[in-house]
C-alpha positions as CSV (number, residue, x, y, z in Angstrom):
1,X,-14.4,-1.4,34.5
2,X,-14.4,-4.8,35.7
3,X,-16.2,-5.1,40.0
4,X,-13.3,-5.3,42.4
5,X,-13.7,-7.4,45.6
6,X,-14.5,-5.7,48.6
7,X,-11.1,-5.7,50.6
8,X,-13.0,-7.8,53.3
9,X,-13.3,-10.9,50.8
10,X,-9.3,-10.8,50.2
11,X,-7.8,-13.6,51.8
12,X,-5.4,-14.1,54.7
13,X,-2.7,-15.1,51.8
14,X,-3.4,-12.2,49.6
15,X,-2.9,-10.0,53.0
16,X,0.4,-11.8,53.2
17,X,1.8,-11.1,49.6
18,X,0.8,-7.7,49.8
19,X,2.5,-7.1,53.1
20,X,5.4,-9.5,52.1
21,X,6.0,-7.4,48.8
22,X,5.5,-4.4,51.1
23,X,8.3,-5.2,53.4
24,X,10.7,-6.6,50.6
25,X,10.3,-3.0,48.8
26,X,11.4,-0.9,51.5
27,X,14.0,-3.5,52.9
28,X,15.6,-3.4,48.8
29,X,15.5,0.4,49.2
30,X,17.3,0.9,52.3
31,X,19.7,-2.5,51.5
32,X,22.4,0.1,50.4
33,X,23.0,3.8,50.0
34,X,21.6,4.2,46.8
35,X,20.0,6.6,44.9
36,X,16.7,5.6,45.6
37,X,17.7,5.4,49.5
38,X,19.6,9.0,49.2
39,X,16.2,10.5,47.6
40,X,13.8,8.7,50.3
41,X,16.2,10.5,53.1
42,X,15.9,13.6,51.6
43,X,12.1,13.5,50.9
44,X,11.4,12.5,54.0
45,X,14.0,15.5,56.0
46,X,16.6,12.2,57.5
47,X,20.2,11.1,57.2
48,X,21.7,8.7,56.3
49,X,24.5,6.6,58.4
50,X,25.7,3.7,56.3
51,X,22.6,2.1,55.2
52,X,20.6,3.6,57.6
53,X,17.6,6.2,57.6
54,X,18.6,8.3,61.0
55,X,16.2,10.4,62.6
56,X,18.4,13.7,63.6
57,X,16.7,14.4,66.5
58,X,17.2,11.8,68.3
59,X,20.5,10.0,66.6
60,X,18.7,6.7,66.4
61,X,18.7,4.2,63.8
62,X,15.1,3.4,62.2
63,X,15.5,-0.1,61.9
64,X,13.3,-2.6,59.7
65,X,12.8,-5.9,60.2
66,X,11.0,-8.8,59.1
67,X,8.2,-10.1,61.6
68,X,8.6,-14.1,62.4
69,X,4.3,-14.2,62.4
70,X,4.6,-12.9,59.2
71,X,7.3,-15.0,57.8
72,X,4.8,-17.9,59.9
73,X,1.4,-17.1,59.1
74,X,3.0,-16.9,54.7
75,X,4.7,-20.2,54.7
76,X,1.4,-21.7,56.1
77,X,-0.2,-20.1,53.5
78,X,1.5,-21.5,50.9
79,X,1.2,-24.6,51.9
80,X,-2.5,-24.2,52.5
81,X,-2.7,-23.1,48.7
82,X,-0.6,-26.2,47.3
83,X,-3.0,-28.5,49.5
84,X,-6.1,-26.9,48.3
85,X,-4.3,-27.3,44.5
86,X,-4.1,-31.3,45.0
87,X,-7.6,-31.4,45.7
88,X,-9.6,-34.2,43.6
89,X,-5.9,-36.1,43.0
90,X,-6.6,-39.4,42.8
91,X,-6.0,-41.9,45.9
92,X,-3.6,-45.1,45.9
93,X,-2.3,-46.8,48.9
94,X,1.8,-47.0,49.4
95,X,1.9,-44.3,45.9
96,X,5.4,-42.9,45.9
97,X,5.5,-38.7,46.5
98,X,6.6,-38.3,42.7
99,X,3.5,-40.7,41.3
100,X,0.4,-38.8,39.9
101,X,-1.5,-40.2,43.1
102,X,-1.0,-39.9,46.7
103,X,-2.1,-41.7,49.9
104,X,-2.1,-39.7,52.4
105,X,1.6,-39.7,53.4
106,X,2.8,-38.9,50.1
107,X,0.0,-36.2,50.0
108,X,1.8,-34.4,53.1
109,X,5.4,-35.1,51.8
110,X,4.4,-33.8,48.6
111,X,2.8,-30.0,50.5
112,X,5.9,-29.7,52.9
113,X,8.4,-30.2,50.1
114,X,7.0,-27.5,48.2
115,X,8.2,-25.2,50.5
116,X,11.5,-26.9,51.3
117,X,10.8,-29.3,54.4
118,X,11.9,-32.8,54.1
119,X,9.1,-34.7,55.8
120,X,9.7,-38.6,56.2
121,X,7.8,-41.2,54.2
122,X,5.3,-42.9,56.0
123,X,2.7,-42.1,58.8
124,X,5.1,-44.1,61.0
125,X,7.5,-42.4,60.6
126,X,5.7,-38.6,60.1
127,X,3.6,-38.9,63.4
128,X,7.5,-38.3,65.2
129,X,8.3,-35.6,62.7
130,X,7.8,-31.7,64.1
131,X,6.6,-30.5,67.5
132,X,3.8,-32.0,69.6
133,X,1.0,-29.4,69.6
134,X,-2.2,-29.4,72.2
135,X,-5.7,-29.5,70.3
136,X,-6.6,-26.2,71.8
137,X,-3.6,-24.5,70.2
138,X,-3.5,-26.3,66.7
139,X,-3.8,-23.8,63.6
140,X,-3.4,-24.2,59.9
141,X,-0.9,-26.6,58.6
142,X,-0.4,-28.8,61.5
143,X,-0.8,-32.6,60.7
144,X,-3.5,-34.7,62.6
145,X,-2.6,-38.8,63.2
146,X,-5.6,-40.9,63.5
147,X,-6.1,-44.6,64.2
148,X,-7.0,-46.4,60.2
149,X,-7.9,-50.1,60.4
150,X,-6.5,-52.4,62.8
151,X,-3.2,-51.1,63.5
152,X,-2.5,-48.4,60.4
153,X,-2.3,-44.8,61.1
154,X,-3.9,-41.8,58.7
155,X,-2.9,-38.3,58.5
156,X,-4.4,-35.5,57.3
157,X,-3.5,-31.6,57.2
158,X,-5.6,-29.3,59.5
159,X,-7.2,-26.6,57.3
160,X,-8.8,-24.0,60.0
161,X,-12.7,-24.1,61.5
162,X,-12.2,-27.8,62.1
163,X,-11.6,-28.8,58.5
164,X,-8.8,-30.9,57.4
165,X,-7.1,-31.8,54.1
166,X,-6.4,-35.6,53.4
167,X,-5.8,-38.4,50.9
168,X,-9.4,-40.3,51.7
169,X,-9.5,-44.0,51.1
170,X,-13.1,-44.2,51.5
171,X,-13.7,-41.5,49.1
172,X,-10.5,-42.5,46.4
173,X,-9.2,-38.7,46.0
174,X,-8.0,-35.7,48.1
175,X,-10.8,-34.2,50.0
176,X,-11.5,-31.5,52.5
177,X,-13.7,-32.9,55.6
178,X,-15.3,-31.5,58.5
179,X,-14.0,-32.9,61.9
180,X,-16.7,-34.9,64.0
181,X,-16.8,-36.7,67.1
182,X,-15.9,-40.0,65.0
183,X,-12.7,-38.9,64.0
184,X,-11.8,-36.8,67.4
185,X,-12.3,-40.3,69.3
186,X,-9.6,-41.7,66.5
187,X,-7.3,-38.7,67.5
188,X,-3.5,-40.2,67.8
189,X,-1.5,-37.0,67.9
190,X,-1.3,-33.8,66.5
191,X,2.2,-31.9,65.3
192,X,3.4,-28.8,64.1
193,X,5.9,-29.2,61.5
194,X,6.5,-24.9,60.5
């Protein structure tokens, strides 16, 4: 029998699946009075009132519904996954989002439209796009805007723990880096785009 991990080592996204698959079981069992729903009200002593479970001894409605954190933290998980999954993609400067290399704006196009967001095409225009967000509240998935060259901007997707995902010119590929003083004093804005 193969080692499992310890359920410590499972990652936020994994939580998120598990809880997401969780919550879309019971919602498909109580969508309608099926079967399924009629057997789960009698197993567990309830009635039923349309499509709800009702607790008899108090004549309220058990209602379910899906958390917005939830529905947050998963959607900034996936797009933390497809980051990490561009990884070592080669760098070109001004490549299209459908090219087989990014620069760095094409790299953040090419994350967000994976899950359905229609993020504009250059840093110009991305450093307007989404919410402002202070650097004491920024979490996973917000873009950072930093001064590049003379009068170019770079951005680059915060990953958590001060790491950020970015299309690197200096390095020609997609790369994780630490934060450091030198790129905090480069700092143009940060925004929240989910």
């Amino acid at each position: 029998m193969a080692p499992r991990d310890p359920p410590l080592m499972r990652s936020t996204f994994h939580r998120s699946l598990s809880a997401a698959g969780l919550l879309l079981s019971i919602l498909a069992a109580t969508a309608s009075p099926s079967a399924a729903a009629l057997d789960l009200s009698d197993k567990l002593g309830m009635a039923t009132r349309g499509n709800e479970l009702v607790d008899d001894s108090v004549q309220t409605p058990l209602a379910l519904e899906a958390s917005p954190k939830l529905d947050d933290e998963f959607v900034v998980d996936l797009v933390i996954s497809d980051a990490l999954s561009l990884l070592g993609t080669s760098y070109q400067f001004g490549a299209r989002e459908d090219a087989k290399n990014v620069d760095c704006s094409s790299l953040v196009q090419r994350i967000f439209r994976a899950i359905g967001l229609d993020v504009p095409r250059t840093t110009r225009e991305q450093v307007g796009y989404g919410e402002p967000v202070a650097l004491s509240a920024l979490r996973k998935g917000d873009l950072l805007f930093y001064r590049w060259q003379r009068q170019g901007l770079h951005v680059a997707v915060y990953m958590d723990d001060g790491y950020i995902l970015h299309a690197s010119p200096g390095q020609g590929r997609v790369v994780v880096t630490r934060l450091t003083p030198s790129w905090d004093s480069r700092l143009v804005a940060a925004r929240r785009v989910i």
